[in-house]
C-alpha positions as CSV (number, residue, x, y, z in Angstrom):
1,X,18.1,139.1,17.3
2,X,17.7,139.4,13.5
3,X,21.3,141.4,13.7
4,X,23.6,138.8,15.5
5,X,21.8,136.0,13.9
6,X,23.2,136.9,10.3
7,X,26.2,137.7,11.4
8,X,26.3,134.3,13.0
9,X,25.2,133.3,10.1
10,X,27.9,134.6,7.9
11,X,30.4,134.1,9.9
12,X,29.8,130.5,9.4
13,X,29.5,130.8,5.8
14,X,32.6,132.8,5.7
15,X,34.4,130.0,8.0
16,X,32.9,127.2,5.6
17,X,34.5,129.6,2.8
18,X,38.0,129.4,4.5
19,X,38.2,125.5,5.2
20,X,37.2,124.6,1.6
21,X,39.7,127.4,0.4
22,X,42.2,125.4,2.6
23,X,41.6,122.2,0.9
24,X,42.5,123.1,-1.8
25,X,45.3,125.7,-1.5
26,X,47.8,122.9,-1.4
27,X,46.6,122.5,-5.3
28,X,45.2,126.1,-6.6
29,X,46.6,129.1,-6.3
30,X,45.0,132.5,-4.7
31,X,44.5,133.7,-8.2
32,X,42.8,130.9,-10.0
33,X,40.8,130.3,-6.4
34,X,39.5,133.6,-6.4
35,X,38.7,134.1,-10.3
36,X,36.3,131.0,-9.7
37,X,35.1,132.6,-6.8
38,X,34.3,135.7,-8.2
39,X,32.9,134.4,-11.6
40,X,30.5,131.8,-10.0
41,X,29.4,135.2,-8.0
42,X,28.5,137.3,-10.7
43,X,26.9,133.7,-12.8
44,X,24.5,134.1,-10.0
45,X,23.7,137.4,-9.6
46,X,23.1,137.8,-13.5
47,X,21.3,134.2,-14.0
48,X,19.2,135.3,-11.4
49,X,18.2,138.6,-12.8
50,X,17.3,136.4,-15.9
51,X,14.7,134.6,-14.7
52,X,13.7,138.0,-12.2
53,X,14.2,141.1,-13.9
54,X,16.0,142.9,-11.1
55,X,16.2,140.5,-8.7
56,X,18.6,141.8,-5.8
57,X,17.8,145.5,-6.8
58,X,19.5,148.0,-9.0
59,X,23.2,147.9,-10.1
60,X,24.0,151.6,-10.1
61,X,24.9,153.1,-6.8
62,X,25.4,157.2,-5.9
63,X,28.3,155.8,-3.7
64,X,30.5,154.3,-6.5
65,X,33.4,155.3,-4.4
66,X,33.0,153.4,-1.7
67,X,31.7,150.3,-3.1
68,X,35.0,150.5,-5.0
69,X,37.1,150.9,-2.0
70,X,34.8,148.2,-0.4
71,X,35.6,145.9,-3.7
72,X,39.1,146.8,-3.5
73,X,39.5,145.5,0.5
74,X,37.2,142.1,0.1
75,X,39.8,141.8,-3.1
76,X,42.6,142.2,-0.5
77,X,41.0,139.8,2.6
78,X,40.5,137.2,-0.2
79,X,43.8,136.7,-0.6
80,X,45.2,137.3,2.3
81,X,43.0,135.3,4.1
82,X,44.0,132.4,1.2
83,X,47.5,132.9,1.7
84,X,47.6,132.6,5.6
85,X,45.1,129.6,5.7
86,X,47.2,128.0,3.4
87,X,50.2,128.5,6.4
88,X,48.4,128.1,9.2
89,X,45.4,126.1,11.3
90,X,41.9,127.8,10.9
91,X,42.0,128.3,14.8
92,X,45.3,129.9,14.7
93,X,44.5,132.3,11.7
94,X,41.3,133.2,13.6
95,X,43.4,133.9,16.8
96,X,44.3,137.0,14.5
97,X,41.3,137.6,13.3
98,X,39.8,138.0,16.5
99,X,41.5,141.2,16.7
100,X,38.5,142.6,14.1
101,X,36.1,143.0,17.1
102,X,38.1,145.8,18.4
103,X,39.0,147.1,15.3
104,X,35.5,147.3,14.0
105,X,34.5,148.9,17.1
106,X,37.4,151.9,16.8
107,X,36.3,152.5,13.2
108,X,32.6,152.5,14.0
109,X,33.7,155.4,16.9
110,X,36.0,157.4,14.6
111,X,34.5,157.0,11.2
112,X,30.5,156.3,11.6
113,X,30.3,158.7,14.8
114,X,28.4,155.8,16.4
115,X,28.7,155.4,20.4
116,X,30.0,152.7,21.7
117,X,28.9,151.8,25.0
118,X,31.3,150.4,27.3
119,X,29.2,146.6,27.9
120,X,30.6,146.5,24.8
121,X,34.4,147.1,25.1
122,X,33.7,144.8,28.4
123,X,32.4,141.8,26.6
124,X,34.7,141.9,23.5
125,X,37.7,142.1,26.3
126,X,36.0,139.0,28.1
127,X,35.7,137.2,24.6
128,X,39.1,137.8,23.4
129,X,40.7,136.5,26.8
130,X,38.5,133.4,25.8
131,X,40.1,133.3,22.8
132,X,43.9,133.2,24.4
133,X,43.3,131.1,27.1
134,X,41.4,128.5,24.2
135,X,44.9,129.2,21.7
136,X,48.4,129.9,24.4
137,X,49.3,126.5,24.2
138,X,49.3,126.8,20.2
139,X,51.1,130.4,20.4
140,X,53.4,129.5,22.5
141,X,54.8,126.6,20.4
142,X,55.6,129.2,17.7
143,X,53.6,130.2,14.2
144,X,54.4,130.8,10.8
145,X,55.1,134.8,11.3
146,X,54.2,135.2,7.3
147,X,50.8,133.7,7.8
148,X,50.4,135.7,10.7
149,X,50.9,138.9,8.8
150,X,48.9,137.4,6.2
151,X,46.1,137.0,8.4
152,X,46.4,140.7,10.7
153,X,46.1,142.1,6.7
154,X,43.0,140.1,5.6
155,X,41.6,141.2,9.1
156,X,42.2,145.0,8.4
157,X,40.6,144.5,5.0
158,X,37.6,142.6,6.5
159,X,37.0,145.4,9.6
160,X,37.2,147.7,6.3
161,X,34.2,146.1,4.6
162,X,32.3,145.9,7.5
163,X,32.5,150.0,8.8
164,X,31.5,150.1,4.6
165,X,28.7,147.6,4.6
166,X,27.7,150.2,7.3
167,X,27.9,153.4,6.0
168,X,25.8,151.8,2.8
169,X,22.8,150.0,4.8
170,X,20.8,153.2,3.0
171,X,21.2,151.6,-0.3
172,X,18.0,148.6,-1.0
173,X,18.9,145.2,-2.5
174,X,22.2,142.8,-2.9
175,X,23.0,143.0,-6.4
176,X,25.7,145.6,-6.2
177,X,27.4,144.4,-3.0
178,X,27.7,141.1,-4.9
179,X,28.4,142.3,-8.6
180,X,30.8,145.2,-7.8
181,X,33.5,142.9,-6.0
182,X,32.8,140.6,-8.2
183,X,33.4,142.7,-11.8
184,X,37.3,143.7,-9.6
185,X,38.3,140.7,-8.6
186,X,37.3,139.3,-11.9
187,X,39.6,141.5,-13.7
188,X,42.4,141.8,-10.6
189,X,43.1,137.6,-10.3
190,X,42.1,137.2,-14.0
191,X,45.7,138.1,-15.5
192,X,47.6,135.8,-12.7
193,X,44.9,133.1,-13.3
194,X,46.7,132.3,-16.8
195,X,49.7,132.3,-15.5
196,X,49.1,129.8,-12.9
197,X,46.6,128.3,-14.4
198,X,46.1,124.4,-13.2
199,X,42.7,122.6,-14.9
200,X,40.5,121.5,-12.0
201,X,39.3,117.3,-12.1
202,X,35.2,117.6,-11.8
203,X,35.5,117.1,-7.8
204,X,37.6,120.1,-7.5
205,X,35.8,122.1,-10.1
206,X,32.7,121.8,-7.4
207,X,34.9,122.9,-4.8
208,X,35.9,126.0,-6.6
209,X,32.1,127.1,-7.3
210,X,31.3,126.3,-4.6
211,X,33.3,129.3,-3.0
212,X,31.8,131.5,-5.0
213,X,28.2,130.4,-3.9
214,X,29.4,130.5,0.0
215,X,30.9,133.9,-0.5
216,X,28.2,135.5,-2.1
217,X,25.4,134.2,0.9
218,X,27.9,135.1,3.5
219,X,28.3,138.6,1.7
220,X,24.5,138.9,2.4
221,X,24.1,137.4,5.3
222,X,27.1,140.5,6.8
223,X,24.9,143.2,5.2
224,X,22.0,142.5,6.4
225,X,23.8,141.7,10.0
226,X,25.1,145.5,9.9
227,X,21.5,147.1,8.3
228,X,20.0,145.5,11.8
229,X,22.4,146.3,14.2
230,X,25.2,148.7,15.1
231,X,28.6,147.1,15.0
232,X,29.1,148.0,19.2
233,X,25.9,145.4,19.7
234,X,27.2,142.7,16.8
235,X,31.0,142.9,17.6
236,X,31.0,140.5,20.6
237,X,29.4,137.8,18.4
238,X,32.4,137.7,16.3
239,X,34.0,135.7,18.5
240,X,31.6,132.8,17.9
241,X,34.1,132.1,14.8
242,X,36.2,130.1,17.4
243,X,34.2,126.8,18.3
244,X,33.5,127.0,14.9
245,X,37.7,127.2,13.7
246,X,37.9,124.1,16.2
247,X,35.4,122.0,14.7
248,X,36.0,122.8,11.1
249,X,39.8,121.6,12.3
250,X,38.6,118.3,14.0
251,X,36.2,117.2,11.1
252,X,38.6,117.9,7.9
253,X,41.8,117.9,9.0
254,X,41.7,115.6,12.0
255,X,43.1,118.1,14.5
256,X,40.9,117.0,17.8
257,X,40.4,120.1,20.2
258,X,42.3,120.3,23.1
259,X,40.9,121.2,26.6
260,X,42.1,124.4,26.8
261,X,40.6,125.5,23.3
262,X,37.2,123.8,24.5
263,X,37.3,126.0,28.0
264,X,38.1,129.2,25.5
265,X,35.0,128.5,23.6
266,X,32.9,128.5,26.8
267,X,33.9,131.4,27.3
268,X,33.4,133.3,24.1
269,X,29.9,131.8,24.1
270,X,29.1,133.2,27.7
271,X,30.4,136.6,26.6
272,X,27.9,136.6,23.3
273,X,25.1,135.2,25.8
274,X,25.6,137.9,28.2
275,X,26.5,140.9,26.1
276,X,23.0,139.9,24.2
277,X,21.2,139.9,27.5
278,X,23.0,143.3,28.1
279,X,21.7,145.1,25.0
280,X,18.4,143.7,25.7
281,X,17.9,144.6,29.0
282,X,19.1,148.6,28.3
């Protein structure tokens, strides 16, 4: 279970990550948000290696391709993600997000060479439908078609990282995975940061660090998830995101559940429960 319970466990991080973000996207923009995000990040890998010399393993990498291209598309989900939660309800961004299960499992099939058994196309169909029956009553009242795209593109960008995180589970410690997105989006958002820059009270200084502390554990939490597991056993469990997009919406922004979304969650949960039992009983 070590594999589905830290991606569990980052996708709640990464879910706590998108609520804050949402507070305060009405007074920060995606470049000052991120260049926060990305400095606390790299504070706390290097701190850290103060007091530890070469704590979270070596820096240097013999894959310094792809942990570029993997910098370059958490860069891109970043703001994407930003932009569309800034539009949109967390459960309706996540209704496109929920497209990443499939995705991941397509890449994992064409680019990793991995087989992908077919409990696990069965499950992540039975999930998904969960997901749609929880959000048609939200659909069908019409979305903002800009955070939509906003969201399919941070999705792509996230299935990206994860067929990466993948192909790198060779590779020992966290201190690249953190410090190499960190050093591009530090120098990506840092020239738009002046330019919109907007001087954070104390109370939203916090906030801001503390994105940068949530995206850095939920960065760990994912690669370990994928050094575990193959991505056909962890894909289902992506789907847990959704009673967590409905409570994150009831608790901060006072948008109660209705009964369909809580009947949709069921049924994501039942598809996680039995696709584990699945796996575990081949």
């Amino acid at each position: 279970m070590r594999g589905p319970f830290y991606l569990m466990l980052g996708i709640f991080l990464f879910g706590m990550l998108d609520a804050n973000s949402k507070l305060l996207s009405g007074r920060y923009g995606a470049a000052e948000a991120l260049f926060f995000r990305h400095a606390v990040l790299l504070a706390l890998v290097f701190g850290a290696r103060l007091f530890v010399p070469g704590a979270g393993g070596p820096l240097l990498t013999r894959h310094p391709g792809l942990h570029l291209l993997r910098a370059v598309c958490m860069l891109g989900a970043g703001v994407l993600f930003f932009h569309a939660f800034r539009l949109l309800p967390l459960a309706d961004g996540y209704t496109v997000f929920f497209t990443s299960p499939f995705l991941i499992l397509a890449m994992s099939r064409l680019v990793l060479k991995e087989a992908v058994p077919p409990a696990a196309w069965g499950w992540c169909a039975l999930a998904f439908g969960g997901v749609m029956l929880g959000l048609a009553p939200q659909l069908a009242g019409g979305a903002n078609l800009l955070g939509v795209a906003s969201a399919l593109g941070g999705t792509i960008s996230y299935a990206l990282v994860v067929i990466i995180n993948r192909r790198l589970r060779s590779e020992a410690g966290f201190a690249r995975l953190m410090v190499w997105p960190g050093l591009v989006g530090l120098l990506a958002t840092a020239p738009f940061m002046v330019v919109e820059w907007n001087w954070p009270p104390p109370g939203d200084l916090a906030a801001l660090s503390l994105n940068g502390v949530l995206a850095g554990a939920a960065t760990v939490a994912l690669a370990t998830a994928f050094r575990h597991a193959p991505p056909s056993r962890l894909a289902p469990f992506e789907f847990i995101a959704l009673p967590m997009s409905l409570g994150f919406d009831w608790l901060l922004f006072g948008k109660p559940p209705e009964a369909m979304l809580v009947l949709g969650g069921a049924v994501v949960v039942a598809a996680c429960v039995m696709s584990e039992r699945a796996v575990r009983g081949r």
